[in-house]
BATOR-46245 format. One line per 8 residues: number of its first residue (from 1); their letters; for each residue x, y, z negated of N, C-alpha, C. Coordinates in nm, 4 decimals, decimal comma, m for minus. Atoms other than C-alpha are relative to their C-alpha. Example, Ala and Ser with C-alpha at 12.3 -4.5 7.8 and 13.67 -1.06 7.14 Angstrom:
<sites>
1) as) 0,0890/m0,1190/0,0000/1,2300/m0,4500/m0,7800/0,0900/0,1200/0,0000 ~ m0,0820/m0,1190/0,0060/1,3670/m0,1060/m0,7140/m0,0770/0,1090/m0,0730;
</sites>
This chain:
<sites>
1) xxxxxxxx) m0,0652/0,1296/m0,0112/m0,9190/1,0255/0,5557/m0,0865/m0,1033/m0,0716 ~ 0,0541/0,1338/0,0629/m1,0924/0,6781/0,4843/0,0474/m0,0980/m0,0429 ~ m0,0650/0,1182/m0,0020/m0,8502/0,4798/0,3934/0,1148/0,0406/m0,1381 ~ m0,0943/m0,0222/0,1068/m0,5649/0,4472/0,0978/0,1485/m0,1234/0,0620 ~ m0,1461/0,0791/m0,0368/m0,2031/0,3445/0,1822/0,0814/m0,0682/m0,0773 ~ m0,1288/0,0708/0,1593/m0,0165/0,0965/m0,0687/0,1279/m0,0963/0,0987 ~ m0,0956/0,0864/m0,0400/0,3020/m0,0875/0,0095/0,0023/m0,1126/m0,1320 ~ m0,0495/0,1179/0,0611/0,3891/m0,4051/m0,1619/0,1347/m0,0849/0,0137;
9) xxxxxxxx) m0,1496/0,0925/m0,0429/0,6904/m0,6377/m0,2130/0,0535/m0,0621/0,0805 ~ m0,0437/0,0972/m0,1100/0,6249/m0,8491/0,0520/0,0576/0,0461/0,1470 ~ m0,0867/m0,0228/m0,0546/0,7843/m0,6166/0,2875/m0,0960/0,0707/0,0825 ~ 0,0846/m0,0275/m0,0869/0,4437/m0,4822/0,4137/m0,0945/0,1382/m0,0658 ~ 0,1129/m0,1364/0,0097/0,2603/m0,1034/0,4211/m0,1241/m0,0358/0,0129 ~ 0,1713/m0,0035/m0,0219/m0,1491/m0,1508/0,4282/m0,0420/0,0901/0,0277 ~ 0,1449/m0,0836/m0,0026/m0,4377/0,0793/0,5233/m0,1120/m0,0971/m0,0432 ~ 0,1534/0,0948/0,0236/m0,7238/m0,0489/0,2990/m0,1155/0,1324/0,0016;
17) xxxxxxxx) 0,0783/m0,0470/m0,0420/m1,0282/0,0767/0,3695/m0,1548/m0,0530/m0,1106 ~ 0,0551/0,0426/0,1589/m1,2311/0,1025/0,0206/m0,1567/m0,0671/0,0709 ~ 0,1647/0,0304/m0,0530/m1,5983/0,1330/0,2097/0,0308/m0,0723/0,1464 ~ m0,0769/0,0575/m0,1115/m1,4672/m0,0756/0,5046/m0,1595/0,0149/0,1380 ~ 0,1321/0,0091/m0,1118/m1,8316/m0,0993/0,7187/0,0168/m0,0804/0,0880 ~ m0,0649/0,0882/m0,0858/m1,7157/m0,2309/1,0324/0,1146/m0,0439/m0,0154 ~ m0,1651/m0,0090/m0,0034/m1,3519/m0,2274/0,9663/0,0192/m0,1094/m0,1257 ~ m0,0873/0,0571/0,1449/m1,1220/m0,4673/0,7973/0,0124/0,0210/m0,1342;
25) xxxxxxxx) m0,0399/m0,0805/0,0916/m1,0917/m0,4030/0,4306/0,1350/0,0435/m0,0143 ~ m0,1177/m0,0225/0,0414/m0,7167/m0,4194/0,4775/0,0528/m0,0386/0,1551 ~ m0,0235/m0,0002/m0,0998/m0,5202/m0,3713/0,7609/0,1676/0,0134/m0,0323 ~ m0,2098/m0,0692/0,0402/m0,0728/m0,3970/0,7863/m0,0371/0,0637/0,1006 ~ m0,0226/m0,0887/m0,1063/0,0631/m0,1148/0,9512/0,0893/m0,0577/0,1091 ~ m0,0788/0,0323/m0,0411/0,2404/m0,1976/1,2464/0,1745/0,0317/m0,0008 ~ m0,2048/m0,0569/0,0400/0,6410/m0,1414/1,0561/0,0478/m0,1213/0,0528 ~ m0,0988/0,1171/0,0072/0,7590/m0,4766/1,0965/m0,0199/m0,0205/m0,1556;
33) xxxxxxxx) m0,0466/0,0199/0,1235/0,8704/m0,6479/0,7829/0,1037/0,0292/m0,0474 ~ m0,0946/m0,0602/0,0251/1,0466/m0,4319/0,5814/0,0494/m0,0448/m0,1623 ~ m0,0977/0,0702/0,1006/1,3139/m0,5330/0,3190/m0,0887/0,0200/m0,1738 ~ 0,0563/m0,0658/0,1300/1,1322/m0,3374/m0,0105/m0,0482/0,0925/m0,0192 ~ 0,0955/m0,1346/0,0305/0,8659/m0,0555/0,0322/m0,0769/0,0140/m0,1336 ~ 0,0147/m0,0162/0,0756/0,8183/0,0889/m0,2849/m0,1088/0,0840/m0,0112 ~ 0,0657/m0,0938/0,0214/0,6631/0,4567/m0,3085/m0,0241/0,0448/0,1496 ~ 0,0581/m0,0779/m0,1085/0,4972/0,6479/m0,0122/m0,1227/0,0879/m0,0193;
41) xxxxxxxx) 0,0835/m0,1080/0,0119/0,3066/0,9518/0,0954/m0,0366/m0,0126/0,1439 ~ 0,0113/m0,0148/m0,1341/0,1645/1,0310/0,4260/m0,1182/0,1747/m0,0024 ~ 0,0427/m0,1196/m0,0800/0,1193/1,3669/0,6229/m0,0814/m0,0413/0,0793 ~ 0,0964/0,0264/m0,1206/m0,2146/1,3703/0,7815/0,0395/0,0893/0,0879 ~ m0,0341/m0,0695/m0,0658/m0,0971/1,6868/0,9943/0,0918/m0,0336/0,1360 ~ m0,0743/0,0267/m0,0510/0,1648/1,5419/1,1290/0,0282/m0,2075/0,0590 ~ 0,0055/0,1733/m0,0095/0,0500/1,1395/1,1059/0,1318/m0,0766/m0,0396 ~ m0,0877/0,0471/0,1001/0,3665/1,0827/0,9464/0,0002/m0,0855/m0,1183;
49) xxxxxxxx) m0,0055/0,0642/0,1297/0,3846/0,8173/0,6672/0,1894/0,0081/m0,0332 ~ m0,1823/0,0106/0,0755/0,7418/0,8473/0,4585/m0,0435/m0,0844/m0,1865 ~ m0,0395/0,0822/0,1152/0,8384/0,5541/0,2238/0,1207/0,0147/m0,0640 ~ m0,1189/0,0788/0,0877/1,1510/0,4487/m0,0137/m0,0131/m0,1365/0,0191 ~ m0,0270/0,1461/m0,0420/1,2663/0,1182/0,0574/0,1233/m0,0352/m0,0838 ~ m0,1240/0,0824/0,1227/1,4842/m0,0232/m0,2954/0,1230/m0,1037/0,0591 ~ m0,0992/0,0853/m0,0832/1,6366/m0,2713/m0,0897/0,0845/0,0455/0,1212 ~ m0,1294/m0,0836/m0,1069/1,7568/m0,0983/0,2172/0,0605/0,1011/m0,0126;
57) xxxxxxxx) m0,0762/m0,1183/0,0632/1,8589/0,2127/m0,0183/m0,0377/0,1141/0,0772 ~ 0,0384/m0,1012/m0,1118/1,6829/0,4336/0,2414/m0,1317/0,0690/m0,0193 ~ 0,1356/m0,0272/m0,0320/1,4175/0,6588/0,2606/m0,0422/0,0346/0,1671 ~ m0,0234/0,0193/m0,1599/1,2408/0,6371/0,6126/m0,1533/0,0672/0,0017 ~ 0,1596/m0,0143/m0,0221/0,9115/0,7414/0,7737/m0,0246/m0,0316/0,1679 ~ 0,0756/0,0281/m0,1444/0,7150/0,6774/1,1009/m0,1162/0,0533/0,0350 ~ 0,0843/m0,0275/m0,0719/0,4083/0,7469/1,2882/m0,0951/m0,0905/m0,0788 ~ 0,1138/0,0202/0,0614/0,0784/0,6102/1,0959/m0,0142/m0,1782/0,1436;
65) xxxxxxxx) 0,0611/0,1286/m0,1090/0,0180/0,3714/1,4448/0,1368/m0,1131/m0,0209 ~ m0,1126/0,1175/m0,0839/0,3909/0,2143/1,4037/0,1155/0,0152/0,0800 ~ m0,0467/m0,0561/m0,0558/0,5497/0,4180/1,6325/0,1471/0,1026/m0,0504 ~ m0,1074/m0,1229/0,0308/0,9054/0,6542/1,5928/0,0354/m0,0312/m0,1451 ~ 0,0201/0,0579/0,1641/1,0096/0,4427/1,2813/0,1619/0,1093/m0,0110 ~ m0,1521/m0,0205/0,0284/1,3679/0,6244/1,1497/0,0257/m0,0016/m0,1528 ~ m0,0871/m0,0217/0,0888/1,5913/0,6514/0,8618/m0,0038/0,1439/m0,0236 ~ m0,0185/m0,1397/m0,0123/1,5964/0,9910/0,7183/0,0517/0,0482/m0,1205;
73) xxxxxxxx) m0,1070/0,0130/0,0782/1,8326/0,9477/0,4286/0,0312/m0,1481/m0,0206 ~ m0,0835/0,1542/0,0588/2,0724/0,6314/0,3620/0,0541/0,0111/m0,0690 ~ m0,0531/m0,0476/0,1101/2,2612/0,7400/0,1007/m0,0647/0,0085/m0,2015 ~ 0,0676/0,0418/0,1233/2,0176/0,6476/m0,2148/0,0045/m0,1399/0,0011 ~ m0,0787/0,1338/0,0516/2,1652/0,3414/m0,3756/m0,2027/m0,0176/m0,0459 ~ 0,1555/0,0570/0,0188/1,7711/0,2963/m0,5413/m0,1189/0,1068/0,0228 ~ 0,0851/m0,0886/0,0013/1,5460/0,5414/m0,4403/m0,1608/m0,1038/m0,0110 ~ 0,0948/0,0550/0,0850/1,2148/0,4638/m0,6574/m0,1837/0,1142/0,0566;
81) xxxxxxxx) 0,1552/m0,0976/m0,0388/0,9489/0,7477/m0,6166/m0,0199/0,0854/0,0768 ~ 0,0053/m0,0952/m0,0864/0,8465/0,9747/m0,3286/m0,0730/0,1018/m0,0337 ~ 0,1179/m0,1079/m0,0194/0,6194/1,3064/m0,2710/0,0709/0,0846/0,0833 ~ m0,0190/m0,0972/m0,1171/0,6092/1,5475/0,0146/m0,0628/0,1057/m0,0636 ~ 0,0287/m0,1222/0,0092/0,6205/1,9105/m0,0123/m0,0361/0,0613/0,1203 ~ 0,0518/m0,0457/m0,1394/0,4125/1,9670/0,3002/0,0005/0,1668/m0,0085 ~ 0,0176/m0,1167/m0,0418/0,3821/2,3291/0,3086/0,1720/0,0441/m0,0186 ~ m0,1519/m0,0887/0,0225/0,7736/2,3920/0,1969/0,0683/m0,1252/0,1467;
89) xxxxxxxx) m0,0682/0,0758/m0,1155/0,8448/2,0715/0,4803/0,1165/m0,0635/m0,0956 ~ m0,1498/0,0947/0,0729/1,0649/1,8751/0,1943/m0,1010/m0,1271/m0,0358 ~ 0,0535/0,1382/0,0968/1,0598/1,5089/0,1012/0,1142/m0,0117/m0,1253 ~ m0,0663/0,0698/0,1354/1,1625/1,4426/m0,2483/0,0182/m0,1393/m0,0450 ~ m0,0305/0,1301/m0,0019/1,2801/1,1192/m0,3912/0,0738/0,0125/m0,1598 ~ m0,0904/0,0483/0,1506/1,3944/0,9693/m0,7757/0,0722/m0,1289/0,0643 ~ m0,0711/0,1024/m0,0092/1,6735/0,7211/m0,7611/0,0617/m0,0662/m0,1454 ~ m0,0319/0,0642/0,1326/1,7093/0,4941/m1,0149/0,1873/m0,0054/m0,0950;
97) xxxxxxxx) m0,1404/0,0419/0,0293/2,1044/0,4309/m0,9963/0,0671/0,1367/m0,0452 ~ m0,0619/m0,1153/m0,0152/2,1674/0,8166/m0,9413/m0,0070/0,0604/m0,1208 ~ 0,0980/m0,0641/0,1476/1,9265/0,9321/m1,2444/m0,0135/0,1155/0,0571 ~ m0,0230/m0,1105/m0,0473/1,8489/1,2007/m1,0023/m0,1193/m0,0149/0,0576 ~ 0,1099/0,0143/m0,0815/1,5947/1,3449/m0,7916/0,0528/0,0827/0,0977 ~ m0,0799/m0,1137/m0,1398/1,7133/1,4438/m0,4008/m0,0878/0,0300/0,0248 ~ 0,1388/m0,0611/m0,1003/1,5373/1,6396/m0,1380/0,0560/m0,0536/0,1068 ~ m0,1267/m0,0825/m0,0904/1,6285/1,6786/0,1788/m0,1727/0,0875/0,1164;
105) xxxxxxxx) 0,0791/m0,0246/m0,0826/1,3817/1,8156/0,5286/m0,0541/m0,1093/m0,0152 ~ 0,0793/0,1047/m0,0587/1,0828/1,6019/0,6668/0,0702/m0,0434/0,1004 ~ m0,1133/0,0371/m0,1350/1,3230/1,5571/0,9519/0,1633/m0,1175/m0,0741 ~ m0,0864/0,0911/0,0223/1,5763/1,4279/0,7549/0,1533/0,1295/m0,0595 ~ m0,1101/m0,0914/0,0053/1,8319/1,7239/0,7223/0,0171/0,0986/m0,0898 ~ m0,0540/m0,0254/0,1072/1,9912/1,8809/0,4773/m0,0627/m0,0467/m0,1344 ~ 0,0329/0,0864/0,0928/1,9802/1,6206/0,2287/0,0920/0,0096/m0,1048 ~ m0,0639/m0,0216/0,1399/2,0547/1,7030/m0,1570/0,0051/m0,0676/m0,1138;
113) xx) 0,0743/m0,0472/0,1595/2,0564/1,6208/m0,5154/m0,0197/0,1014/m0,0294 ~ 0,0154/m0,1406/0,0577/1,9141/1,8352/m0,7171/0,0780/m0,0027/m0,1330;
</sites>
């Protein structure tokens, strides 16, 4: 991978592109503008990016191009920090309000505290 993924406040995911050559140094992803992307990870395997979003209380992920955006827990009042457990197929998540850390699938299903 050539590139590093940050979100910011303004409601927007990046691909910057440190040694850029031809390429943009910074590129938005095509999400739309989203309410408060905080933490994110992304599955190269699967081209999956999965964020936390403070403001819409959701953690969500999509397709790297933009594509197949969903919801894949709503139920976190502040969810703050992500990481994927690619080989077990879990996304984890801290929520500020909860003082907790959930899981649930990369899909979205069976979604816990721990």
């Amino acid at each position: 991978v050539d590139y590093i993924l940050l979100a910011d406040h303004n409601g927007q995911i990046y691909k910057v592109h440190p040694i850029s050559g031809l390429k943009p140094l910074k590129e938005i992803l095509p999400l739309g503008v989203l309410p408060d992307p905080l933490a994110l990870d992304f599955d190269v395997a699967s081209g999956y990016i999965y964020w936390t979003d403070n403001a819409a209380d959701e953690v969500s992920r999509a397709y790297i191009n933009g594509t197949g955006i969903e919801v894949i827990d709503s139920n976190a009042p502040s969810p703050y920090g992500l990481a994927l457990d690619i080989p077990g197929g879990n996304v984890y998540w801290t929520d500020d309000v909860l003082d907790a850390i959930s899981v649930c699938k990369m899909d979205g299903q069976h979604s816990k505290k721990l």
